[in-house]
C-alpha positions, 0 to 999 in steps of 0.5 A: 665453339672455343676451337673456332673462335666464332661466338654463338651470336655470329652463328647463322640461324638455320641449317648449312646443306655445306657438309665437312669431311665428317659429314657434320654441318659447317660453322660459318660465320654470319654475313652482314646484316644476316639473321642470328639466334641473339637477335631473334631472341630479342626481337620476340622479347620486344615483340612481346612487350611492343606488339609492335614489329617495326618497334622490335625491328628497330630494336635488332637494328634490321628493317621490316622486309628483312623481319618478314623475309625472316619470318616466311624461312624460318617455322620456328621463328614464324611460331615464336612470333604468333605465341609473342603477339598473342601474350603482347595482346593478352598484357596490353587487353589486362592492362587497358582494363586496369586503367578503366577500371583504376584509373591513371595518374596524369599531367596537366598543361597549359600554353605558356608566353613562349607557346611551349606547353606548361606542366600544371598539375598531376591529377588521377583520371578515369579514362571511360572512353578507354574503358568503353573501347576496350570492353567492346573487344573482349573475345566472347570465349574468354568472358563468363557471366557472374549473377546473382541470387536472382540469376540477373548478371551482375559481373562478368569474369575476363580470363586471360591465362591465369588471370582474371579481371572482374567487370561490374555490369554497372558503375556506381552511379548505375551506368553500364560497364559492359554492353552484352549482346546476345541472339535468342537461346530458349535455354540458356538466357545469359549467353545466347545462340549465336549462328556457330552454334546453330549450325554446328550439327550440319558443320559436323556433317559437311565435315564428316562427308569431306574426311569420306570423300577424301577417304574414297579419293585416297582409294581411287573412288574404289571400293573395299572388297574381300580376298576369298580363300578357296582351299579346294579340299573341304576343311582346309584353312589357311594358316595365322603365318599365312593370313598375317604375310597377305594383310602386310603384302596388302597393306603395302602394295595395294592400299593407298591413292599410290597404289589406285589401280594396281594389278593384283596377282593371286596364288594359291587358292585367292581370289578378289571379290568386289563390294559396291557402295550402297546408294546410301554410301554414294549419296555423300556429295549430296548430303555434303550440299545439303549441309553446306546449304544449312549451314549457309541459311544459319547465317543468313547468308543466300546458298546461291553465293555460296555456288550451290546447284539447285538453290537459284531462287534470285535472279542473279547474284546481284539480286542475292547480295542485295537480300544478304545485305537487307535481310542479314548483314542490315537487321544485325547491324542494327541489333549490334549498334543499337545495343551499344547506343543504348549502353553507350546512353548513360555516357553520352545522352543522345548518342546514336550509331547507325550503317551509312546505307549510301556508303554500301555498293550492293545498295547504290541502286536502291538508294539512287531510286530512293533519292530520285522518288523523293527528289521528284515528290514535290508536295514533300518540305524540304525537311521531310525529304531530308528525313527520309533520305536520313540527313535531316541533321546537318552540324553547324557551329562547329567550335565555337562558332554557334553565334554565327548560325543566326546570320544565316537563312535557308538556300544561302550559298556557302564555300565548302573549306577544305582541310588539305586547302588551308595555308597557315600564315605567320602570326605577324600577318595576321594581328587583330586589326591589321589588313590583310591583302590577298591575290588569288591568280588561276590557270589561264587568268591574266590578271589576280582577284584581289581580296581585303580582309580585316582580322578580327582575332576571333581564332585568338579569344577564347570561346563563349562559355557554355551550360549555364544552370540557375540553382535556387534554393528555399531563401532566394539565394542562387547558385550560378554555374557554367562550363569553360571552352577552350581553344585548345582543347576542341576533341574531348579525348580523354574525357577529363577537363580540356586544357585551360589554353589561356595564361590564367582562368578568368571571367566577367559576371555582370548583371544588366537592365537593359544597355545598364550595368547594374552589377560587374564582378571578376572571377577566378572559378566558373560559379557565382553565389548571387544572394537574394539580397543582392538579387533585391538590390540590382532589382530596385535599381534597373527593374524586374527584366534582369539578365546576366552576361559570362565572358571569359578573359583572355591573354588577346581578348575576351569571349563572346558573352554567355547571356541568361535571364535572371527571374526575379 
């Protein structure tokens, strides 16, 4: 390397057919924008920490298309990649579990004068989203089931290399940790019977009669015979030199899918005597369909898809896809969403995961029949059709807009807004109180629609409080308490407290009789301690029929009132 005065990373990766006069490879030095040693070192090693190509590629300063184009020449380079991602994996599978189960140290912010986020405040945060999410990827092959006395599971071990992560099936507060699906196993009740497992016996079969066929293949589907010695005097034998130098001569010029069909020359007493197959021998294609079709029914899957002869119990293969979906890939599902709804309850109560059976094309015509029936049953309310067709459930008053739903009847008319559609317009434009005009000029017309619209700032005003609960305890006094919205803070991501989206946290609690205010009280904190004397008090002056408003004071306005009945 010295005498040439070409370091080890301007050295191109790969083999130069360019001999020297020695023979040797050349040196030549790297092109621009070539593939180096040094550099595929560091693109494994960002690899490995990233898992991410594009990320390691801009690391080494080269593009994706070079990386991949790399990838597909080299095997060498093509293996480290494999080995990296499947480490990059495994780290960022322990470290996704470390922050479930320990939790994080994270900020804080609000939304300052200027509209820039403001840091607040470091809290210690436990994701369960992020723990639920990752728990549903564990590989089945890497956890074991740790039980108890009574053989109950109580823990499941996680092992990635030499590493092993410990997860409880419960938390403390008895919710599950780990949703554990399992098919029926009459023997073995902590790990199940899954369709590998059962078809295992005819996967060796098919197996065994591929490596036979190929074997048979290999010899030109010709079968073994033996070479007869006929010395022609009685006794004679045929010596160890002689037998060794026609098993070699025999080897090499006559076995082998090369060799099919070679003319064989015999000398000196030799002669070829053929043996067939047996009908067991050539009954192997069967068995291999006969396997293959085991194999098929272990997983529910109809053999006619699988291009079986002999196995067209449908009409079609449109007919056999349909029977895949409803009696296999329909019934799992179910059993798989259902498991993790029902370990999912505890998190997040009512929850529900189901298939969108109009979203699946082997279907489109069982469901298009299913809508037409029900269309046509005109004894059927509206709600029960909506039922059967499994959309009985519609979502309105979707953030912060619940107190508009009153304003709305059954078969109104409404404008469907689509997101791509939206025009944000400058905040100057769009002041509560001010009027804003719009046109609105389509293909063809001549003159615009003209539209007035008042701005209301309902956008800028925090939401209504919500979850309001009314604790008594043995003297008559009352723990009042709710839940903030915020407008910044809609998606509930991390599961820890939305951002407060406002310059401070602030509320109304008053007490009313009627139109009367009786009591009115500012906060700071979303609770009221509401004695049982002062409970007497506001009873004596507006009467029995007491009810309490909640809002909440913003920067540009305050919120709806959150209403409750006060019983006295």
């Amino acid at each position: 390397m010295a005498e040439t005065g070409v370091s080890k990373s301007e050295l191109v990766v790969g083999r130069c057919y360019a001999g020297s006069r020695t023979g040797q490879p050349q040196k030549r030095r790297a092109p621009e924008g070539a593939c180096t040693r040094e550099l595929l070192e560091r693109f494994i090693e960002v690899l490995t920490d990233t898992c991410n190509v594009t990320e390691a590629a801009r690391a080494v300063d080269r593009t994706t298309g070079v990386i991949y184009r790399w990838r597909q020449k080299d095997p060498a380079f093509r293996a480290a990649w494999d080995r990296a991602l499947d480490a990059g994996f495994a780290a960022l599978e322990m470290e996704l579990l470390r922050r479930a189960r320990f939790g994080q140290d994270v900020t804080e912010y609000r939304t300052g004068e200027d509209g820039k986020e403001v840091p607040v405040k470091r809290v210690h945060s436990y994701c369960n989203r992020l723990g639920l999410a990752e728990l549903f990827a564990l590989r089945p092959e890497r956890v074991s089931v740790e039980a108890d006395a009574r053989g109950w599971p109580m823990a499941y071990l996680y092992r990635v290399g030499e590493n092993v992560a410990r997860l409880a099936s419960e938390d403390a507060a008895g919710r599950t940790a780990v949703v554990h699906l399992k098919s029926l196993h009459p023997l073995d009740d902590h790990y199940g019977l899954g369709c590998v497992g059962a078809a295992a016996g005819a996967v060796a079969i098919h197996n065994a009669a591929t490596v036979w066929n190929k074997a048979l293949l290999d010899n030109a589907a010709r079968p073994s015979g033996a070479l007869v010695f006929d010395p022609g005097e009685p006794g004679a034998v045929m010596s160890p030199e002689q037998f060794d130098r026609i098993k070699a001569e025999m080897e090499a010029g006559f076995q082998g899918a090369a060799n099919a069909g070679r003319p064989m020359l015999l000398e000196g007493g030799l002669k070829w005597q053929a043996i067939s197959l047996s009908p067991a021998d050539m009954d192997f294609v069967a068995l291999k369909a006969a396997a293959a079709r085991e194999i098929a029914l272990a997983f529910g899957v109809p053999p006619m898809l699988m291009g079986l002869p002999g196995d067209n119990a449908y009409a079609n293969y449109r007919e056999a896809n349909r029977a895949l979906w409803r009696q296999t890939i329909l019934p799992l599902s179910e059993k798989i969403l259902g498991g993790i709804a029902q370990g999912l309850g505890p998190w997040m109560p009512g929850v529900r995961l189901a298939v969108d059976l109009n979203k699946v094309p082997a279907l489109v015509e069982e469901r298009g029949s299913l809508w037409d029936r029900v269309s046509a049953a005109d004894f059927r309310s509206r709600e029960e059709k909506r039922a059967m067709l499994g959309v009985s459930r519609l979502l309105r008053g979707r953030r912060g807009t619940e107190w508009a739903i009153a304003g709305h009847v059954g078969d109104e008319s409404f404008l469907l807004i689509e997101a791509d559609a939206l025009v944000a317009l400058p905040d100057a434009y769009v002041r509560a109180g001010s009027l804003l005009t719009m046109l609105a000029l389509g293909v063809g017309d001549v003159e615009p629609a003209e539209a007035a619209l008042t701005v209301s700032g309902e956008a800028l005003k925090p939401p209504s409080p919500v979850h309001l609960t009314i604790e008594v305890d043995g003297l008559g006094d009352r723990a009042i308490r709710w839940t903030r919205r915020s407008r910044s803070g809609w998606a509930w991501a991390d599961y820890v407290d939305v951002p407060l989206g406002e310059e401070a946290e602030r509320y109304r609690f008053r007490v009313m009789a009627g139109e009367m205010v009786v009591r009115s009280v500012e906060m700071l904190a979303p609770e009221y301690a509401y004695s049982a004397a002062m409970a007497a008090a506001d009873e004596a002056a507006g009467g029995s029929a007491l009810t309490l408003e909640i809002v909440q004071i913003g920067a540009r306005g305050i919120s709806r009132p959150l209403v409750g009945v006060i019983e006295i």
